[in-house]
DRENKE-664243 format. One record per residue (C-alpha): x, y, z; residue in one letter. Coordinates in steps of 0.02 Angstrom, whole numbers, padded with zeros to 5 digits, always signed. Each point is the difference from the previous one (the first is absolute). Last residue first. Example, Ala and Ser with C-alpha at 12.3 -4.5 7.8 and 13.67 -1.06 7.14 Angstrom:
+00684-00053+00357s
-00069-00172+00033a
***
This chain:
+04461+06654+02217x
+00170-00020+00105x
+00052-00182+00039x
+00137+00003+00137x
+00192-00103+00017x
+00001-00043-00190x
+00194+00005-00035x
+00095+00112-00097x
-00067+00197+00006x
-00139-00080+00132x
+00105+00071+00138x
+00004+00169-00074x
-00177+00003-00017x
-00058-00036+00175x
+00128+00137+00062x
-00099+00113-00116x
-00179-00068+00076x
+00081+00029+00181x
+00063+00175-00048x
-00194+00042-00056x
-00074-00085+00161x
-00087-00166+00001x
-00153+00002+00100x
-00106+00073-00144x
+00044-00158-00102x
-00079-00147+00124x
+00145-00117+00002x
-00057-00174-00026x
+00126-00118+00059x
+00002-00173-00092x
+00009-00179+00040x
+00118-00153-00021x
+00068+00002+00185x
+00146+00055+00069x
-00038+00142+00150x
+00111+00108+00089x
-00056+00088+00156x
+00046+00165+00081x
-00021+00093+00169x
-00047-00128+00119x
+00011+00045+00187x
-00162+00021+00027x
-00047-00191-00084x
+00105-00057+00146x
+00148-00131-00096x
-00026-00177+00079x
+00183-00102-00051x
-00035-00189-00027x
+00211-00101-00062x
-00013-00170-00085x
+00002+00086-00182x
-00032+00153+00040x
-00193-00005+00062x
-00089+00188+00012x
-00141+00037+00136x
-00084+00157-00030x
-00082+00067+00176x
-00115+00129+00046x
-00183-00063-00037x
+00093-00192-00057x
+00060-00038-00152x
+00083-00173-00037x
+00116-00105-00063x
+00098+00153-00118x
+00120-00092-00100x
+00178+00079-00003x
+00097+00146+00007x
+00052+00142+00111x
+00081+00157-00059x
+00155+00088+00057x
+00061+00177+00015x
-00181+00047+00051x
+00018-00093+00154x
-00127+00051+00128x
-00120+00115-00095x
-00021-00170-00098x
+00025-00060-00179x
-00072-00171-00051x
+00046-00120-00134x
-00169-00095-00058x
-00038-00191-00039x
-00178-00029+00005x
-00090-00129+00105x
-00096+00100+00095x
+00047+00190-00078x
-00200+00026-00035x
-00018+00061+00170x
+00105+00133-00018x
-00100+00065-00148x
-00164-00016+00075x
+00063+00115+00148x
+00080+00134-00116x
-00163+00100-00008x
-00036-00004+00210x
+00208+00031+00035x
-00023+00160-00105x
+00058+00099+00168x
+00192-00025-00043x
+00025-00069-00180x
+00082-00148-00039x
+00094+00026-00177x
+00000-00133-00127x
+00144-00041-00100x
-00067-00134-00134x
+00121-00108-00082x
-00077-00026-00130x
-00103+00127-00123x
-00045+00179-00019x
-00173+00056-00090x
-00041+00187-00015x
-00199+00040+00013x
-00112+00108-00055x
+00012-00059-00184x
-00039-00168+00056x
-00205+00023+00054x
-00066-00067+00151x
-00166-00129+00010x
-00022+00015+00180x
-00045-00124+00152x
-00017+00039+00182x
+00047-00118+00127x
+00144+00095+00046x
+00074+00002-00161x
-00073-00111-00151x
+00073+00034-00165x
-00087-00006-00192x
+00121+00061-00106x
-00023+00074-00159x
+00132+00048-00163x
-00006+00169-00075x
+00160+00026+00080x
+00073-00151-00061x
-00016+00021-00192x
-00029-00078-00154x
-00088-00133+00018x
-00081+00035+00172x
+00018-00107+00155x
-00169-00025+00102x
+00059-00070+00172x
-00069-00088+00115x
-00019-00033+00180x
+00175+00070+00072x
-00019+00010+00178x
+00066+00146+00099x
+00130+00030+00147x
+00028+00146+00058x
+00165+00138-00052x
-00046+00167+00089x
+00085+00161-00059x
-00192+00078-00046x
+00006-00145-00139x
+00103-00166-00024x
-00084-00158-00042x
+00071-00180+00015x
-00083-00152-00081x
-00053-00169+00074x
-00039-00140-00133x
-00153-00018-00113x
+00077+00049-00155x
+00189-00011+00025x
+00046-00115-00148x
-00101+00110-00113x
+00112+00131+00037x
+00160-00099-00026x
-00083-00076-00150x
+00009+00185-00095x
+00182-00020+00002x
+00088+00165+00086x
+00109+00087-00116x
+00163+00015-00058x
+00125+00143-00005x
+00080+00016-00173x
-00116+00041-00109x
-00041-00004-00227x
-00170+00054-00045x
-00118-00073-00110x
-00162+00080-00036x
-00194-00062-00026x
-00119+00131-00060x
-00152+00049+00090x
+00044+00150+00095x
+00167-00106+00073x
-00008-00200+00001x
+00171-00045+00044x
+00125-00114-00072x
+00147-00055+00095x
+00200-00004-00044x
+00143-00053+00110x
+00166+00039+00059x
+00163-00078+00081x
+00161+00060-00071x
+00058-00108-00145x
-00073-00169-00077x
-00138+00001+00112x
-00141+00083-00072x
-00186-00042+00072x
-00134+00050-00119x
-00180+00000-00022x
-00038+00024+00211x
-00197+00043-00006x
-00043+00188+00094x
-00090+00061+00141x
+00055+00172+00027x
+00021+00064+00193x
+00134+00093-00021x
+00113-00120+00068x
-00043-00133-00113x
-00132-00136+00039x
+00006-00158-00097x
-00062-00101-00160x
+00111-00147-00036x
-00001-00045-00184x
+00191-00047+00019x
+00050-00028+00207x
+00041+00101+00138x
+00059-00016+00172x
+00133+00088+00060x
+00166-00031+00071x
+00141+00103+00029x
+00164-00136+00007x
+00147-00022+00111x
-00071-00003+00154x
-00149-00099-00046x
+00131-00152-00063x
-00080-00078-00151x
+00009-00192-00006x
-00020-00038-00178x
-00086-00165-00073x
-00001-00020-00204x
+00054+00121-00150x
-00167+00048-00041x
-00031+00031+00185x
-00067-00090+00161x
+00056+00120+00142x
+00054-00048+00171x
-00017+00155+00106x
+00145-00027+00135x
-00012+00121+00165x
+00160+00004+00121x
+00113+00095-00106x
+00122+00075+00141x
-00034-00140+00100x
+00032-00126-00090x
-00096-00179+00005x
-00138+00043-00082x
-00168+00035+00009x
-00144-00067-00122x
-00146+00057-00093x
-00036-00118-00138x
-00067-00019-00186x
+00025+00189-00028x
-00037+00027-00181x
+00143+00071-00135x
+00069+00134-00086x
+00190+00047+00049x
+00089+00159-00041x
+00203+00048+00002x
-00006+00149-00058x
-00001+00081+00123x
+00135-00069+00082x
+00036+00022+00184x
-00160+00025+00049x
-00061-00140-00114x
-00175+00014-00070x
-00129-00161+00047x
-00170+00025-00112x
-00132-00111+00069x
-00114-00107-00048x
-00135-00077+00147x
-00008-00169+00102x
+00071+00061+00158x
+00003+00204-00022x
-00102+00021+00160x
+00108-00083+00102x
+00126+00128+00009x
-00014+00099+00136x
-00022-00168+00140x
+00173-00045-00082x
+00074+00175+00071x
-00111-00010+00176x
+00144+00034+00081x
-00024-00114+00136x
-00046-00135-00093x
+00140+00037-00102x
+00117-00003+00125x
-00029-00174+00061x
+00005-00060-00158x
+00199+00086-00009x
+00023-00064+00164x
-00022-00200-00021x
+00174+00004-00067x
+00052+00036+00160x
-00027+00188+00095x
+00177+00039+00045x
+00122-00106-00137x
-00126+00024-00132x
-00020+00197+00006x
+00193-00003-00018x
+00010-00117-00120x
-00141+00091-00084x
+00124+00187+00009x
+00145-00100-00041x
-00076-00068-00173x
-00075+00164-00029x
+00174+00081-00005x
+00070-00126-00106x
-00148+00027-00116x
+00006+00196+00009x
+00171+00018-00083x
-00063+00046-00186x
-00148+00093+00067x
+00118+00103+00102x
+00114+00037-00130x
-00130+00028-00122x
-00071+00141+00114x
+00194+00045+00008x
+00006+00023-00167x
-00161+00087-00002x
+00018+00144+00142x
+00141+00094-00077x
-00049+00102-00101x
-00166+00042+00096x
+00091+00023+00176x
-00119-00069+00141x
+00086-00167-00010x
+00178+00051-00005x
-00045+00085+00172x
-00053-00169+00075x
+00133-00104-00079x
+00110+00079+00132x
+00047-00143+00113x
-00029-00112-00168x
+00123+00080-00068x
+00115-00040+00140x
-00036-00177+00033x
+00009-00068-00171x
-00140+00010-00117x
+00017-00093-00188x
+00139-00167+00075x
-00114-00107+00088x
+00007-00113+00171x
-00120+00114+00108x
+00063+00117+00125x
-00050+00134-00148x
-00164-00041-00010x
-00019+00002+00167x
+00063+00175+00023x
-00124+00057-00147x
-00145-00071+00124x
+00057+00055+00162x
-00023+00180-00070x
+00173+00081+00022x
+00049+00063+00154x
+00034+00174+00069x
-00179+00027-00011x
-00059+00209-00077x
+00011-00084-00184x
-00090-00149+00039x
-00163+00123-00013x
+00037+00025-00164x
+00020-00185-00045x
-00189-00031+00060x
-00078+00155-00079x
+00089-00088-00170x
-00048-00175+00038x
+00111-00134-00098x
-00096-00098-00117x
+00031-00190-00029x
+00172+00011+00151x
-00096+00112+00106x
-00133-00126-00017x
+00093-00132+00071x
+00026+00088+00147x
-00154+00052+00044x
-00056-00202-00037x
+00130-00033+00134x
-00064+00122+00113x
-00176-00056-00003x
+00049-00168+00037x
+00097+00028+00152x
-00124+00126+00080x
-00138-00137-00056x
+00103-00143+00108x
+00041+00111+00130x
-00174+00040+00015x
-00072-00157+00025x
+00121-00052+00119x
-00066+00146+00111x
+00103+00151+00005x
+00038+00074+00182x
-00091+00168+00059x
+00099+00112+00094x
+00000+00133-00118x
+00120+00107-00116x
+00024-00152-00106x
-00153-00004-00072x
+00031+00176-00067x
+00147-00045-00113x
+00108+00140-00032x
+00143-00011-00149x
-00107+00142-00092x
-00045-00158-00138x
-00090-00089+00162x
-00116+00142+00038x
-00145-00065-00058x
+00018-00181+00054x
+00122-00128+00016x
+00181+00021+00056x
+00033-00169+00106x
-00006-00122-00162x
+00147+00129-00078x
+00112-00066+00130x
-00053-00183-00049x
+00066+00040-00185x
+00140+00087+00077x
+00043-00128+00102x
-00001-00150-00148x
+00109+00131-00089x
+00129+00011+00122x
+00024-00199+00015x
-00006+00000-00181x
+00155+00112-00021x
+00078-00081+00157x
+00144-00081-00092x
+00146+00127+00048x
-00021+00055-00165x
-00178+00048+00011x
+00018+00096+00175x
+00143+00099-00066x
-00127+00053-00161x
-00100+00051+00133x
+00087+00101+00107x
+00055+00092-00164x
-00159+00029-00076x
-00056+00102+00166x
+00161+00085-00006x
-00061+00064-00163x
-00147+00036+00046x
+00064+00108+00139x
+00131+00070-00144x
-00151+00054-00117x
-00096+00073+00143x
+00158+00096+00060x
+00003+00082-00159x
-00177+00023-00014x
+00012+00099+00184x
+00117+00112-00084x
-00139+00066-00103x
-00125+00005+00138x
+00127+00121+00109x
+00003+00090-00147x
-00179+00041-00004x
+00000+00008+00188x
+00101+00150-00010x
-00093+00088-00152x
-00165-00035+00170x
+00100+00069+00108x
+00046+00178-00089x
+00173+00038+00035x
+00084+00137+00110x
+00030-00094+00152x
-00014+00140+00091x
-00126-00055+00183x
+00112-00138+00013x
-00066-00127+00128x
-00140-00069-00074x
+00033+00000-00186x
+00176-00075+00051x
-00104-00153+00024x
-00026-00009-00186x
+00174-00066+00000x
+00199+00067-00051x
-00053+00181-00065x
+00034+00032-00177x
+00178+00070-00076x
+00016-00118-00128x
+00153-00103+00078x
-00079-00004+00138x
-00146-00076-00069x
+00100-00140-00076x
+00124-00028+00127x
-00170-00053+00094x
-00049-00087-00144x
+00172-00090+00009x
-00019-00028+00187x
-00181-00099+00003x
+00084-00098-00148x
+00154-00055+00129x
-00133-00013+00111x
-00089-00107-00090x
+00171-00111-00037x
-00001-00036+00169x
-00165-00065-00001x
+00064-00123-00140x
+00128-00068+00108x
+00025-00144-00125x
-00006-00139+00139x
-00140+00082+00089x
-00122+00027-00198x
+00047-00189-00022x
-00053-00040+00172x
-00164+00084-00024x
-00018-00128-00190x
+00071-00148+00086x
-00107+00006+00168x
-00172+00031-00118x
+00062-00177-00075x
+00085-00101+00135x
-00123+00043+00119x
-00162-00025-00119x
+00070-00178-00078x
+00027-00083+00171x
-00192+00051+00016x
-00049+00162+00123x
-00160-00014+00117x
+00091-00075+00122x
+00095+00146+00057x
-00177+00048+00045x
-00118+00170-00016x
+00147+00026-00136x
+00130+00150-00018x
+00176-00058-00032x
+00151+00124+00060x
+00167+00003-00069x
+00155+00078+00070x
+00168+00062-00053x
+00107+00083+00109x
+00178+00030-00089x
-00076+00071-00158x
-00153+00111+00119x
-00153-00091+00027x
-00151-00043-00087x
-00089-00133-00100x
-00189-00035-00010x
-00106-00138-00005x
-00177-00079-00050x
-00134-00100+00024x
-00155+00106+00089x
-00110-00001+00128x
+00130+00074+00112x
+00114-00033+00152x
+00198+00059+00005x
+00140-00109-00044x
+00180-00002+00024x
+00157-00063-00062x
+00178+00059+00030x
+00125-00054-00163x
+00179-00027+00042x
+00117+00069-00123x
+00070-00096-00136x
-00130+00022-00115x
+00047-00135-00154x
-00195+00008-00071x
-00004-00172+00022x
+00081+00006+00166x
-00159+00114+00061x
-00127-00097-00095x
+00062-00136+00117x
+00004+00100+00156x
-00171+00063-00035x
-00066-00175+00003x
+00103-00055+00145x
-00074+00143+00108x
-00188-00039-00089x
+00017-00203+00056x
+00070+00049+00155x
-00136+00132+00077x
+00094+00116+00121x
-00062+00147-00108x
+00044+00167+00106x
-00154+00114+00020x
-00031+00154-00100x
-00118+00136+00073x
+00007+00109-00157x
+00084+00161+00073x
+00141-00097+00116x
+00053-00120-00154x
+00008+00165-00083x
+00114+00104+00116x
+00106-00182+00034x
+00040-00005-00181x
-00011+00169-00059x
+00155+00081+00082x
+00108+00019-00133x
-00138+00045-00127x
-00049+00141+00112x
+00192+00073+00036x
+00011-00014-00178x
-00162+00108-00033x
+00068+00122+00108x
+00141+00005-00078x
-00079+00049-00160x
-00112+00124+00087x
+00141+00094+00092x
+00087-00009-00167x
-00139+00079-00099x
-00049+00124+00128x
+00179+00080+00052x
+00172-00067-00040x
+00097+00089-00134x
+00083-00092-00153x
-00080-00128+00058x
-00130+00014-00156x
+00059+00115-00101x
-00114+00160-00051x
+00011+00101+00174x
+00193-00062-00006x
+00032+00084-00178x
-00065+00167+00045x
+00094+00004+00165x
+00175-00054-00098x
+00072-00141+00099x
+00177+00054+00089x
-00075-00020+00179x
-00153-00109+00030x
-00176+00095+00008x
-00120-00058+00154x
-00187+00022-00058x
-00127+00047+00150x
-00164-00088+00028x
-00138+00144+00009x
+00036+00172+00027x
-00136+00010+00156x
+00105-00130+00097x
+00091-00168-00039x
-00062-00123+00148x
-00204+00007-00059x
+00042-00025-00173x
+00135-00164+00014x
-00157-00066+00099x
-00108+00029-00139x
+00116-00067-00124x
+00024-00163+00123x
-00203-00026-00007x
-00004+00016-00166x
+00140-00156-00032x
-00097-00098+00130x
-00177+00023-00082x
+00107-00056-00188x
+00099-00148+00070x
-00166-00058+00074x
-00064+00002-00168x
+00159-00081-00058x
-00042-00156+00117x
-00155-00036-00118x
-00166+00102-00036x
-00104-00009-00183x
+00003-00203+00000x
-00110+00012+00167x
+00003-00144+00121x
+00133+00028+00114x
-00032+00213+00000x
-00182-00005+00037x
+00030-00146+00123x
+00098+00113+00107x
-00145+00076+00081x
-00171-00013-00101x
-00092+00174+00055x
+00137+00098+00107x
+00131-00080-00135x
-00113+00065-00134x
-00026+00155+00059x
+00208+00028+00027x
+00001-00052-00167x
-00103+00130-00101x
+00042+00142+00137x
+00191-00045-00067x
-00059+00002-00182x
-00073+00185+00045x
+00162+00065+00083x
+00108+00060-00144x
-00144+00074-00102x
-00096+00094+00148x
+00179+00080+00064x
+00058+00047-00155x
-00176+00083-00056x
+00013+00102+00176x
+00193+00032-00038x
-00059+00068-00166x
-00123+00116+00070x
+00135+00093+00104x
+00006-00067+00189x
+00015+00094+00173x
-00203+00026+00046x
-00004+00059-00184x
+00150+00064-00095x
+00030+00097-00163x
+00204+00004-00019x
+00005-00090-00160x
-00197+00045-00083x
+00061+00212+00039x
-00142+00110+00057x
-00126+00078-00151x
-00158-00020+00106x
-00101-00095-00117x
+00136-00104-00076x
+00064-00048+00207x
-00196-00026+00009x
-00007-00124-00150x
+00168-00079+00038x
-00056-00034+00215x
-00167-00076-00089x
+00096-00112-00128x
+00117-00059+00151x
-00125-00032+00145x
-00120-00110-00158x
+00162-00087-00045x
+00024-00060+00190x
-00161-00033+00028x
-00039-00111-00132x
+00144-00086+00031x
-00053-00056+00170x
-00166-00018-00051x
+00095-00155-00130x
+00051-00075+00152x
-00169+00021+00084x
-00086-00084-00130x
+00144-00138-00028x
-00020-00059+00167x
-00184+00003+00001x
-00011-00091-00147x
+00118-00142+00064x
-00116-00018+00146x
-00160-00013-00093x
+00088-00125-00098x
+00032-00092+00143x
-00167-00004+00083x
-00134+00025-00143x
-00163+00083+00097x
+00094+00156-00077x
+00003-00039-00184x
-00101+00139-00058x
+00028+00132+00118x
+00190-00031-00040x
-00033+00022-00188x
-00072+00145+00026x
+00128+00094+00099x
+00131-00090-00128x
-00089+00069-00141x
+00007+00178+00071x
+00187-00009+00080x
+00032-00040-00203x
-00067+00150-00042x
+00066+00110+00098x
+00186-00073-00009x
-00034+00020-00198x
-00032+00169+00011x
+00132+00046+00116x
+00131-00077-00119x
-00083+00087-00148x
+00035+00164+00078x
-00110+00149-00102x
-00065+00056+00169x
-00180+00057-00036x
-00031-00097-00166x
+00104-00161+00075x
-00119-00025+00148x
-00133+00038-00100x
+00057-00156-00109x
+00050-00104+00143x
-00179+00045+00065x
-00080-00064-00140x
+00087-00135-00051x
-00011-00067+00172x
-00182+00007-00028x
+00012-00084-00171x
+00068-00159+00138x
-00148+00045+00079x
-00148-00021-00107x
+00097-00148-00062x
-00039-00102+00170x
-00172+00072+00030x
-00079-00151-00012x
-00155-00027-00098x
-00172+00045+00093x
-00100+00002-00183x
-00068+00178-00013x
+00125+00106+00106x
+00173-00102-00042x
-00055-00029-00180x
-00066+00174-00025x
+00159+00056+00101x
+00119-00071-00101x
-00015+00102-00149x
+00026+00164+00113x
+00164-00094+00048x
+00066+00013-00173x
-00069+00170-00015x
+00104+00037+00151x
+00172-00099-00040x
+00005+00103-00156x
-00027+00164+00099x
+00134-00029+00133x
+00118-00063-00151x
-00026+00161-00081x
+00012+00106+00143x
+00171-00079+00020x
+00047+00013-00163x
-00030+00188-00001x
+00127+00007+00179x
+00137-00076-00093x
-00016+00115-00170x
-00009+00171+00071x
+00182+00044+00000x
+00030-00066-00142x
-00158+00040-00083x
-00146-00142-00017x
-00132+00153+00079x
+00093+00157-00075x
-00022-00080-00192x
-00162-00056+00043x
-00078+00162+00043x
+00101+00089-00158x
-00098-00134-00101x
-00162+00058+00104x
+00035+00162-00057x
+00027+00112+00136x
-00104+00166+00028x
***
């Protein structure tokens, strides 16, 4: 009998070792969802983590049976997009974009699951994997087949759901995505005219056969048909593009002579067609073979472009015409394919359809295909910083900027780092109100990718052929650290350890010139009356006026060491966008205005006694600011009093005082209701021995703090279907409160304001000057602002909730845990 050593030994094996990890991961993901359940089952939480360890699950029993990590992962991610589809489909748009990338992904799916089952059988029977066929294709041409043609099912969807507007507004398509359908649809045709034996290879006379299947043009087969094909394309791409997108010729004077003079500037001698197709969206795009160039604006009106916008996006696609640039692609396009010939590999993935002997494994194909696609990323970008760096000496640097600043404005929303922006995808128009918060909260973005840049957000950048808009503006500004082509790939230098902090103090070095375009900007479309106007609707000044009057600790983001002590005397907005709230502090040292973008804030004061994290009431003895920000407080622990040195501050004991008698929030069975806070009974020492005496639904209890977790502003509050009788009181209280609103109609988006009234189905938000009714059905999420708590009833928090809950607290208070 084995051991249960020897047991291991044949389970984590070689050959054993892929499908043991799967089992692994299927149980792991189990007992995680068993500890769900109770939560799930006993308090009517959602089942949202339930089922993303689901996908676990069956990717991991997926993986056990067929030991193919690539057909694991398709199963599992089909799972999470099945259920993520049910959940968001009374949202139009997204619901849409779901579906297309659910049955694009099937398509794959299907492919790899026809190929692993034609291998296991063709194992089982003992017949040979390269001449194994079923109805007329081996299991790799099935794969082939699903891989090559699931991004086209992606886009054809879309264009059946949004038309051409998918491609006009996204930052993921442009006119080389239509290179790309056009270049598969001529190897397909090339196909069907060449036979059974595939395209045939013509040898020249006195070249070594050997030699010619390795050099490029030193035969002519694949490769070369594909280059020239690719010529013939680009030749031909001016009238075959201004065909696919719709474009109309621009008789408009003012844009002809714009174009004309960026055109001179630039010193193009050849004439310049202009065009312009309809979108809700600024922006341009260059195209056109070297003797046919063309440029085509994209606007709901001409009209909606300054002077400054023409000349500026104009010099920067201009710049890419003048310099041929996507001529030089397919020079690149014809070195990798010299490349791969060169090593022997077949010339695209599409030969994985057609050639039933390729004779090497896809997915090691795809590998290197990846590899050579950093190459060509590096010289896109590079391109990219070229354009632009001919834009800023031609003088439209600022002009380009300006654009990209009100470009950015358009993408808001969840998807707006994937280059996709939601809104967009719809007819509706953005109100006045809108524009003005789009363009506010895209400056502030931008700012803060020049404080802290976001990692998740510079990965994503990585699949965009542009830059983020941000780095580019940096670099169009007058300043010597970040020139146009680092900046184009300041992204990737930013997610690399070593090198990430000079060029984090690079940025924060070159972020006042960038700031100062970014508010003139802001200034020059919304007034210098916008900036107030966006903080009412933001709510940002609304956030802070709880700390008027108190101490506070302000730490530098930039520097932290760099500390301030002093009390808030006023509250007041500026007049920059990109730092548009001013705490004036009185300090030892006098008056300070401390930007809120630049600094963490927190209030706290000597001999204050607060809240940590844990729930410990403690008295702050210490506050140390000579180096990195810490403090020390004294506790009363089994009778004896202890100091202990933190890092993450606490809540102030006033803050809960301050809320006595006001409206609460209370979280249990997966329902958040309103409750009233009628007193509370804080312990000494300790929080969760602490009483409070609430009042929900006309019924009054004396509660205890150790079952409960305690979270703080902003509030995210979650609407839930058929609980519309416990949430009632709770929409009602919104009169007169401002609140940001997420509906199954525009989750992309939210809507903010004042809420004027609440009738039995109808919230009515104010937006400045601009009433919108939102139908309490159709109301998925609300935000609230308002000094209070949430009480989170402990048994309806989930054991992967309360670590999440944890991690967040690691440096800032976010949730109070007794």
């Amino acid at each position: 009998m084995a051991t249960f050593g020897q047991l291991l030994g044949t389970w984590f094996s070689g050959e054993n070792l892929g499908a043991t990890l799967g089992y692994l991961l299927a149980i792991i993901c189990g007992v995680f969802i068993l500890t769900e359940l109770y939560t799930i089952i006993t308090q009517k939480n959602e089942p949202d983590l339930v089922m993303m360890f689901l996908a676990g699950v069956f990717g991991g029993i997926v993986q056990g049976i067929t030991r193919d990590p690539l057909l694991a992962i398709l199963v599992a991610l089909c799972w999470l997009m099945i259920f993520s589809l049910w959940t968001i489909r009374e949202s139009p748009v997204w619901r849409e974009l779901m579906l297309a990338s659910l049955i694009s992904y099937v398509v794959v799916l299907i492919g790899r699951t026809v190929q692993r089952v034609i291998e296991m059988w063709v194992a089982y029977k003992g017949y040979d994997i390269e001449t194994y066929t079923r109805w007329g294709l081996t299991g790799q041409q099935w794969f082939g087949i699903s891989w090559n043609i699931f991004i086209y099912v992606f886009f054809i969807l879309c264009i059946i759901f949004f038309g051409r507007r998918f491609f006009l507004v996204s930052r993921l398509t442009s006119p080389q995505i239509i290179y790309l359908l056009l270049f598969a649809l001529s190897y397909v045709v090339l196909y069907q005219f060449s036979g059974d034996k595939g395209i045939p290879t013509f040898y020249y006379g006195g070249i070594d056969q050997a030699v010619a299947d390795r050099l490029l043009f030193g035969s002519f087969g694949t490769y070369e048909i594909m280059i020239v094909t690719n010529f013939l394309l680009y030749l031909i791409s001016g009238p075959l593009l201004h065909l696919l997108f719709g474009v109309k010729k621009v008789k408009d004077e003012r844009v002809l002579g714009l174009v004309e003079e960026v055109r001179k500037k630039l010193g193009i001698r050849s004439k310049i067609r202009v065009g312009r197709v309809k979108a809700p969206i600024l922006n341009a795009f260059a195209y056109g073979a070297f003797f046919d160039k063309r440029i085509t604006f994209m606007s709901r009106e001409l009209d909606d472009f300054t002077d400054d916008d023409i000349r500026g996006i104009a010099g920067h696609e201009l710049a890419h015409s003048q310099k041929i640039h996507t001529f030089y692609l397919l020079l690149i396009s014809a070195t990798t394919f010299a490349i791969t010939k060169a090593l022997a590999l077949p010339a695209t993935t599409l030969d994985y359809i057609f050639d039933p002997n390729v004779g090497f494994e896809f997915l090691w194909y795809y590998l290197y295909n990846i590899a050579l696609l950093g190459f060509f990323y590096i010289f896109v970008r590079f391109l990219e910083g070229r354009a632009d760096k001919i834009t800023m000496n031609a003088g439209y640097g600022k002009a380009l900027a300006k654009s990209l600043v009100k470009l950015d404005g358009f993408y808001q929303g969840i998807a707006s780092e994937m280059g996709l922006s939601v809104y967009l995808l719809t007819d509706k128009q953005q109100t006045q109100s809108e524009r003005l918060r789009f363009l506010g909260d895209a400056g502030r973005n931008m700012y803060r990718n020049y404080i802290k840049p976001n990692i998740a957000e510079n990965f994503i950048n990585l699949v965009a052929s542009h830059p983020k808009s941000a780095y580019r503006v940096v670099a169009l500004t007058d300043q010597e650290k970040l020139r146009p082509f680092k900046a184009a790939l300041l992204p990737f230098f930013l997610l690399i350890p070593i090198l990430r902090r000079p060029f984090l103090k690079d940025l924060h070095e070159a972020r006042h010139k960038a700031s100062e375009l970014i508010n003139e900007t802001f200034e020059t479309t919304h007034t210098s009356k916008g900036i107030k106007k966006y903080d009412t609707l933001s709510h940002l000044s609304y956030q802070y006026n709880y700390l008027l009057n108190k101490e506070i600790i302000a730490i530098s983001k930039i520097d932290k060491k760099n500390i301030i002590q002093g009390t808030v005397t006023k509250i007041g907005v500026s007049k920059q966008i990109t730092s548009p709230l001013l705490l004036k502090l009185k300090t030892s040292d006098g008056l300070k205005d401390i930007p809120t973008s630049d600094y963490k804030v927190f209030e706290m004061a000597l001999n204050q006694k607060q809240v940590f994290k844990d729930g410990k009431i403690g008295v702050v003895s210490e506050i140390n600011t000579e180096e990195k920000f810490s403090f020390k407080a004294k506790f009363i622990e089994n009778g004896k009093e202890e100091e202990k040195e933190l890092r993450v501050p606490g809540i102030p004991i006033t803050y809960f005082e301050g809320i006595v008698g006001k409206d609460i929030l209370l979280l249990q069975k997966g329902v958040t209701r309103l409750a009233h806070l009628d007193k509370i009974d804080l312990d000494e020492n300790s929080f969760a021995k602490s009483k409070l005496t609430i009042t929900v639904e006309n019924q009054t209890k004396i509660i205890s703090g150790e079952k409960f977790v305690i979270s703080f502003k902003p509030f995210d509050i979650y609407i839930k279907k058929g609980k519309e009788k416990q949430q009632r009181p709770l929409l009602e209280s919104l009169k007169g409160k401002s609140v940001s609103l997420q509906t199954k109609d525009d989750l992309d988006t939210l809507l903010k304001g004042k809420v004027t009234d609440v009738a039995e189905d109808i919230i009515k938000v104010k937006s400045l000057d601009e009433e919108t009714e939102v139908n309490i059905k159709r109301l998925e999420f609300l935000y609230l602002y308002e000094d209070s708590i949430k009480l989170i009833y402990k048994p309806s928090i989930s054991f992967i909730e309360r670590m999440l809950m944890r991690m967040q607290n690691r440096r800032q208070l976010a949730y109070i845990v007794p």
